[in-house]
N, C-alpha and C positions, 0 to 999 in steps of 0.2 A: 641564718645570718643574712641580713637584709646589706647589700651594696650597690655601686656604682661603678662601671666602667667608662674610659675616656678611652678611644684609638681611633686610626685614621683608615679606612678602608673606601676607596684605592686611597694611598697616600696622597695629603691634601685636603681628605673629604673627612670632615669630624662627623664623630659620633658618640655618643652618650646616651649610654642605656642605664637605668636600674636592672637590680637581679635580687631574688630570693633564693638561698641556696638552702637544705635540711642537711644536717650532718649529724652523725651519730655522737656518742657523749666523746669517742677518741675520732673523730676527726675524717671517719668516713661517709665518702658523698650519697647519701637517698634519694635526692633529686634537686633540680635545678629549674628557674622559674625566668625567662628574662624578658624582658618589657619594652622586646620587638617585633619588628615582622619580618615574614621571608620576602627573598627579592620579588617573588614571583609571584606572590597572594596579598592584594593589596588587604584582605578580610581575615588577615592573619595575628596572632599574639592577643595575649603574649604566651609564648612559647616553652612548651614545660616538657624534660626529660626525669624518669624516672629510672633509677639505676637499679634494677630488681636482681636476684642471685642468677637466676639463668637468660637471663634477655633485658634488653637496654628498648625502652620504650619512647618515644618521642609525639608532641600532637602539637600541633599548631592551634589550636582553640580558638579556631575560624566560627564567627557567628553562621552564615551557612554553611550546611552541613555539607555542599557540593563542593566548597573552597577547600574545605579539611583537610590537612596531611596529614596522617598516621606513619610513623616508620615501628617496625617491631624486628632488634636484630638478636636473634637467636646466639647465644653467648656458652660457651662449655668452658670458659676458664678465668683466671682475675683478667680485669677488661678496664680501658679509658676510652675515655669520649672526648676526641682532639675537635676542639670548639676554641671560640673566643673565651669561652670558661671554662678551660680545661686544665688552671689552675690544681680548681677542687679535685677532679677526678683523677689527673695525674697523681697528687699527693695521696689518694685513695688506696691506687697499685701499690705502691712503696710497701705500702702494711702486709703485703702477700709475698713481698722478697725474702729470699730465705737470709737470716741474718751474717749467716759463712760469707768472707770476702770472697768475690769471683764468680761464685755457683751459680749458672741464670737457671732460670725457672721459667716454661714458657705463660708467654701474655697474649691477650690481643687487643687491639687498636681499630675504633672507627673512626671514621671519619664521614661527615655529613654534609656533601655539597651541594649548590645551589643553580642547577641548571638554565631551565627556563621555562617556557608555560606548562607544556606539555610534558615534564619532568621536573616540576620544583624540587625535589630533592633525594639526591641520590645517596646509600646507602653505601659504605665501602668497608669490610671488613678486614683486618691484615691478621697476620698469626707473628708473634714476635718472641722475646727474650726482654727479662729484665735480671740485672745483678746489681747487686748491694757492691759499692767501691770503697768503702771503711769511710771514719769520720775526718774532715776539713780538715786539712793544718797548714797552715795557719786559722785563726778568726779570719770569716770575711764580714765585710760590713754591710750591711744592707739594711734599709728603711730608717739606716741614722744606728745603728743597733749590729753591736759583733756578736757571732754567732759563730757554733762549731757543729754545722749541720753533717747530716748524715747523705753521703751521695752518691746517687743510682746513675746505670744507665741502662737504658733503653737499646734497643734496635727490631725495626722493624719499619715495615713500607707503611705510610707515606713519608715517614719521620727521617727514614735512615738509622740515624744515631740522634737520642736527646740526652745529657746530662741533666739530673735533676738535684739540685739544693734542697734538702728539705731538713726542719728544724725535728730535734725531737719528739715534740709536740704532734707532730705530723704534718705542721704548716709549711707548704709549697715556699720557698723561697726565692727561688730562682731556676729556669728554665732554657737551657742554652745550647743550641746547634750549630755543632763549634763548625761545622762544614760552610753556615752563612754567617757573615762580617756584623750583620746585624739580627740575625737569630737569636735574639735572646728575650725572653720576658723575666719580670723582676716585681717586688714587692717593690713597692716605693712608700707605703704608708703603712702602720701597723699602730692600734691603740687594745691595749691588754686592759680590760679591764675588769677583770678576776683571773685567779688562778686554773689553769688548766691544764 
């Protein structure tokens, strides 16, 4: 799935990236491609993570090879990668919740920050819980489009608590940490076109 992201990071400061994400025939993430660079390596991107069964892979695809970041984090259970794309990978976890309302099931959560020369990027692993919270009710609307998605939640550091929206399908809908006034990410655009 070939996209584009628009966000503001610090607020104020645009940004637009493309991204190539692989996803399997139901909707799980294999890797992700995006079409920028780290703060700290001006010889960086574009930037590809690989979501393998035991270890989460990461390489900045620096023309030299001394600029290169490699991150490799060693994974023992269903895992997301909290990114600016972590759309995809969130929606990924969901398919490993057990379908019983309530029952969490442990997860884990990384997170990949961006330090500075001498540490471009730090590797952070958490151990979490995910539980299936039964389907919407009412329809919520989103990207123009009602919907009776299925919704998780989350806990675990760095996140806290996430509420996730997700469509049968598997697609992320909505992403919400009710703990921040403005924690939320949202589908705003969707075009279907074939059945899935």
């Amino acid at each position: 799935m070939e996209g584009e992201r628009f966000f503001e990071s610090p607020r104020g400061t645009p940004h637009d990236n493309q991204f190539l994400a692989r996803l399997t025939h139901d909707l799980r993430l294999l890797s992700v491609k995006e079409f920028a660079r780290l703060a700290f390596r001006a010889d960086s991107g574009p930037l590809i993570c690989q979501f393998l069964p035991n270890r989460l892979h990461c390489d900045s695809t620096a023309k030299d090879p001394a600029q290169d970041v490699s991150v490799d984090v060693p994974m023992d259970r269903s895992y997301a990668l909290l990114w600016p794309l972590s759309a995809f990978s969130l929606a990924s976890l969901t398919r490993n919740a057990p379908a019983e309302i309530g029952k969490p099931i442990p997860i884990q959560v990384v997170q990949l920050q961006q330090l500075n020369n001498e540490l471009p990027v730090l590797s952070i692993r958490c151990d979490g819980l995910i539980r299936y919270l039964g389907l919407s009710k009412p329809a919520i609307t989103i990207a123009g489009k009602g919907w009776y998605p299925k919704v998780y939640e989350i806990t675990a550091s760095p996140v806290h608590k996430l509420t996730l929206w997700v469509s049968p399908e598997g697609l992320l809908l909505a992403a919400e940490k009710p703990s921040l006034p403005s924690g939320r990410m949202e589908l705003v655009r969707f075009t279907k076109f074939a059945n899935f």
